[in-house]
C-alpha positions as CSV (number, residue, x, y, z in Angstrom):
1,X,40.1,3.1,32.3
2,X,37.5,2.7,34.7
3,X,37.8,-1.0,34.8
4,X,41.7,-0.6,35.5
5,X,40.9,1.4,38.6
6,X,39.0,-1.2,40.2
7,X,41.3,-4.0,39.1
8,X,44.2,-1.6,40.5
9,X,42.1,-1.2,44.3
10,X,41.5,-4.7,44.1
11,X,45.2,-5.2,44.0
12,X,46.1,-2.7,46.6
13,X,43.7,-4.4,48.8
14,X,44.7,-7.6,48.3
15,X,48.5,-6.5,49.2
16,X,48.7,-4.0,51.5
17,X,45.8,-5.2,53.7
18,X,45.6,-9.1,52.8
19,X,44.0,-9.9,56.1
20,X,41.0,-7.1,55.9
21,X,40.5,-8.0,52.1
22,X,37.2,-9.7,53.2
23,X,36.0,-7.1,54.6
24,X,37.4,-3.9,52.5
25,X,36.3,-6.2,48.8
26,X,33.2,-7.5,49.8
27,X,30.0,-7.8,47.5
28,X,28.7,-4.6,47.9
29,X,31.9,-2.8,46.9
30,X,32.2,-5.4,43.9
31,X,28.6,-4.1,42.5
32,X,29.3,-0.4,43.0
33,X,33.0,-0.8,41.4
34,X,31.4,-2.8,38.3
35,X,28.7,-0.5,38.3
36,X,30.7,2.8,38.4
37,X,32.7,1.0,35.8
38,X,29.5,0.5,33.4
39,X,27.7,4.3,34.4
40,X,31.5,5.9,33.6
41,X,31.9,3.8,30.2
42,X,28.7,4.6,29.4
43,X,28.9,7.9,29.7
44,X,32.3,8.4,27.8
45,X,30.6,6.8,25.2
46,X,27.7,9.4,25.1
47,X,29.7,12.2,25.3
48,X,32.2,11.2,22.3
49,X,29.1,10.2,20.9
50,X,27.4,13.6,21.4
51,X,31.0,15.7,20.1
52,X,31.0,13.5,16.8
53,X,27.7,13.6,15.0
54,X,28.0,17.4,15.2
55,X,30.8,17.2,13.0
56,X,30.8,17.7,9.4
57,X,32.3,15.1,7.3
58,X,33.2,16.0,3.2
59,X,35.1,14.2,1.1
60,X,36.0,10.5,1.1
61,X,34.4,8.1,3.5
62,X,37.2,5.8,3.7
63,X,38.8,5.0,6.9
64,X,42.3,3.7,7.2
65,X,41.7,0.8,9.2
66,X,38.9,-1.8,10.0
67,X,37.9,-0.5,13.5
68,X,36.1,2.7,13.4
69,X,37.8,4.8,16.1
70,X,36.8,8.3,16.9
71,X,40.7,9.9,16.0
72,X,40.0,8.1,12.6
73,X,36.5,9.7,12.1
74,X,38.5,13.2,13.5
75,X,40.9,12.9,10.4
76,X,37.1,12.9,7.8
77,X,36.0,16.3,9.2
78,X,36.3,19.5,7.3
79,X,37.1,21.5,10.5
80,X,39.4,21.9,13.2
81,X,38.9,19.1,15.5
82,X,41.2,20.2,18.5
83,X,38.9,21.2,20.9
84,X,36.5,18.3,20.4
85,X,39.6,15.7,20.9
């Protein structure tokens, strides 16, 4: 998500202001958008990280597909999961 909304004002820039694209996308503004885009990635991660491993699981481990997604690890628990999700 975060790397869409720098691909999306990169766009903007390049169409609605082609001639001050230079100057609106220059290196500095390149660093903070891929930084931003790392730091709020990063933190999404940590914070679905932090609202799983409080969960309890029961039951079968088995997960319905090969990638282990957090709605799939949702549908292990033995609680309601609304709030967290």
């Amino acid at each position: 998500m975060f790397l869409l909304l720098a691909m999306a004002y990169d766009r903007y820039v390049a169409i609605c202001k082609p001639l001050r694209y230079t100057v609106l996308v220059n290196r500095t503004v390149c660093h903070v958008l891929v930084g931003a885009s790392w730091g709020g990635g990063f933190l999404h991660g940590i914070i679905v990280f932090a609202l799983t491993i409080k969960l309890p699981f029961c039951g079968l481990s088995i997960l319905d597909s090969f990638f282990c997604d957090v709605r799939q690890l949702a549908k292990l628990t033995c609680t309601n999961t609304q709030w967290n999700f």
